[in-house]
C-alpha positions as CSV (number, residue, x, y, z in Angstrom):
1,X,11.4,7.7,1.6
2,X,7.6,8.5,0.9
3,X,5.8,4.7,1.5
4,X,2.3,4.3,0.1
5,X,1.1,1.3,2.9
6,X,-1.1,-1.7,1.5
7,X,-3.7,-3.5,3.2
8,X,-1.2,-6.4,4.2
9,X,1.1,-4.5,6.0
10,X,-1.2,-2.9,8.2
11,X,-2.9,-6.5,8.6
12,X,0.5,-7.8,10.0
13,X,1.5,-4.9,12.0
14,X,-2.2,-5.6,14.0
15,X,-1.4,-9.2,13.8
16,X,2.5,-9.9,15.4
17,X,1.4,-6.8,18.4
18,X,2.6,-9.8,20.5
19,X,6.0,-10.5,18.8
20,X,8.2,-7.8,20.1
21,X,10.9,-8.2,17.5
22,X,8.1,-7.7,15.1
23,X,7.1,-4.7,16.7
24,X,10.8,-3.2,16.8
25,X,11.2,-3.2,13.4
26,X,7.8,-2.2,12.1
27,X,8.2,0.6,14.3
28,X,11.9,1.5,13.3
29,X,10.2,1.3,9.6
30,X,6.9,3.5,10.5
31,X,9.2,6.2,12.0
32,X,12.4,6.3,9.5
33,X,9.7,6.8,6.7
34,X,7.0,8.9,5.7
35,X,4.2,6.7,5.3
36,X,0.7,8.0,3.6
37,X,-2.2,5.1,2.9
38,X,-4.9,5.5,-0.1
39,X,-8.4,5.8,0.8
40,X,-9.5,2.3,-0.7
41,X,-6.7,0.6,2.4
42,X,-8.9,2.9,4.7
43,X,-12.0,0.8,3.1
44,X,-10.2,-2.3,2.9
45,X,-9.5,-2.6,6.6
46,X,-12.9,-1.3,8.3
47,X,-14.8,-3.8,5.9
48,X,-12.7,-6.4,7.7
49,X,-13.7,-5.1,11.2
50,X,-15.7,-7.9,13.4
51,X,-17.2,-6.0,16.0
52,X,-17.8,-2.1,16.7
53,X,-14.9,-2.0,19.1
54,X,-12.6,-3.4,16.5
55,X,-13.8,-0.8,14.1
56,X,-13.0,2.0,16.8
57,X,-9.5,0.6,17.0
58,X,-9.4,0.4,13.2
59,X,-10.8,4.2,13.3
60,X,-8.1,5.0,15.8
61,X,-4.6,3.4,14.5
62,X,-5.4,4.6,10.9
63,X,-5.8,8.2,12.1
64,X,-2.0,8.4,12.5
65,X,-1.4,7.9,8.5
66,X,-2.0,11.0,5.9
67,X,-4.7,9.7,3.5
68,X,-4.2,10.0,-0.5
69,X,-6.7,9.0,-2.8
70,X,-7.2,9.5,-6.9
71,X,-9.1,13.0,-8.1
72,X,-11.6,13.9,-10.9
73,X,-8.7,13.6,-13.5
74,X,-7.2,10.5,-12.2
75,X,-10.0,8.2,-12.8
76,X,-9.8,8.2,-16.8
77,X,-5.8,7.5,-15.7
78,X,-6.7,4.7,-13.6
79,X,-9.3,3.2,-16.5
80,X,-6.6,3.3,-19.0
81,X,-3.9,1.5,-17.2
82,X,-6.4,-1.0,-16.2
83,X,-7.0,-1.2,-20.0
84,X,-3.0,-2.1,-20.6
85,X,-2.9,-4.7,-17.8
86,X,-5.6,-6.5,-19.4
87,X,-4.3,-5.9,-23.3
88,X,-1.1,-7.4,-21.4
89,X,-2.8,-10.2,-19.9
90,X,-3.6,-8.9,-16.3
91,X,-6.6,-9.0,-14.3
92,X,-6.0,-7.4,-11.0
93,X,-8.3,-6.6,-8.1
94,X,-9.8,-3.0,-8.7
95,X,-8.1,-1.9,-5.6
96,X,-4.5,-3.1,-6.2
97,X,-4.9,-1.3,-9.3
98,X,-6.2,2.2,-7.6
99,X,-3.3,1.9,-4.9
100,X,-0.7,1.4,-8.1
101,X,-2.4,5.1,-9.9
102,X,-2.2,6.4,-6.5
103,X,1.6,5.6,-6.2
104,X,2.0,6.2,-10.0
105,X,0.4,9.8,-9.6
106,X,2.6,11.3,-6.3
107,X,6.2,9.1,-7.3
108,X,5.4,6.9,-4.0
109,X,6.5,3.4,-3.3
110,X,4.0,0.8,-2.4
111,X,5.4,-1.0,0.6
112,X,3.7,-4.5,0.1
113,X,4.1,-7.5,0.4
114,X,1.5,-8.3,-2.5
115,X,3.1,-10.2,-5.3
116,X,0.4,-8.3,-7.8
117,X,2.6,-5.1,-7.8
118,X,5.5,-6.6,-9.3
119,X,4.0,-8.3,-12.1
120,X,2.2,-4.1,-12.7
121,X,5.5,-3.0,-12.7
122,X,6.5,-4.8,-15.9
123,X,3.8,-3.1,-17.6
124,X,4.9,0.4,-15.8
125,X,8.5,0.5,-15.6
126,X,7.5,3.7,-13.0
127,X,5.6,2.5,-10.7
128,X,7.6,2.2,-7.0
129,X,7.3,-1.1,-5.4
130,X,9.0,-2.8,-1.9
131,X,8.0,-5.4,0.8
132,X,9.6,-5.3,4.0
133,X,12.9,-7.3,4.1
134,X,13.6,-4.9,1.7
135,X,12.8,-2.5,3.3
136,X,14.9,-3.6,6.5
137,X,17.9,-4.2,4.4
138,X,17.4,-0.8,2.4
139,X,18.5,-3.0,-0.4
140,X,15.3,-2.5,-2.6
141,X,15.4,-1.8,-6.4
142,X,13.3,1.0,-6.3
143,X,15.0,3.0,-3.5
144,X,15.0,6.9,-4.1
């Protein structure tokens, strides 16, 4: 399955490097996958870097992942589904909203554990959504 990767996930993966069970099954899930991360994660992540050397290792464990992003086209997209989440009552942080046009454009699911994601997937009945249990259980609705 083609996984789009949020902010959080990364965030825990970098957090529970001293759980080894943790590890095991991020790991099983990073390999049995094909996992891309939008350009805004990229962002995300090295605004939250503390020092230079944590940037580095920021720079260095987000080389591994192929980078998507939206193009020319894609940001009149993006503006009008922003437009139906508010006409449906939803305000949203700009970047949850690019990762969701991201995963909308290339059919991708956001793996996330992000409870914004399902409340946009009321409005867009298409857009791919799992967090990890289901994930590890390959019981999600949105499995391809």
């Amino acid at each position: 399955m083609k996984l789009l990767i949020d902010t959080n996930i990364l965030i825990d993966i970098r957090r529970s490097k001293n759980d080894k069970e943790a590890q095991k099954r991020y790991k099983e899930l990073l390999y049995s996958h094909e996992i891309y991360i939008p350009g805004v994660v990229i962002a995300e992540l090295l605004h939250g870097a503390v020092s230079e050397e944590n940037k580095r290792s920021l720079h260095r464990s987000l080389s591994i992942y192929t980078e998507l992003n939206l193009g020319n086209g894609d940001w009149k997209v993006l503006g009008d589904q922003l437009c139906e989440y508010r006409i449906n009552g939803l305000t949203i942080p700009l970047a949850d909203a690019i990762i969701a046009s991201i995963s909308m454009k290339y059919g991708y699911t956001i793996w996330t554990e992000d409870g914004h994601f399902k409340l946009l997937k009321k409005i867009f009945p298409n857009l791919l959504v799992c967090n990890t249990a289901e994930l590890v259980s390959e019981q999600h609705p949105d499995k391809k």
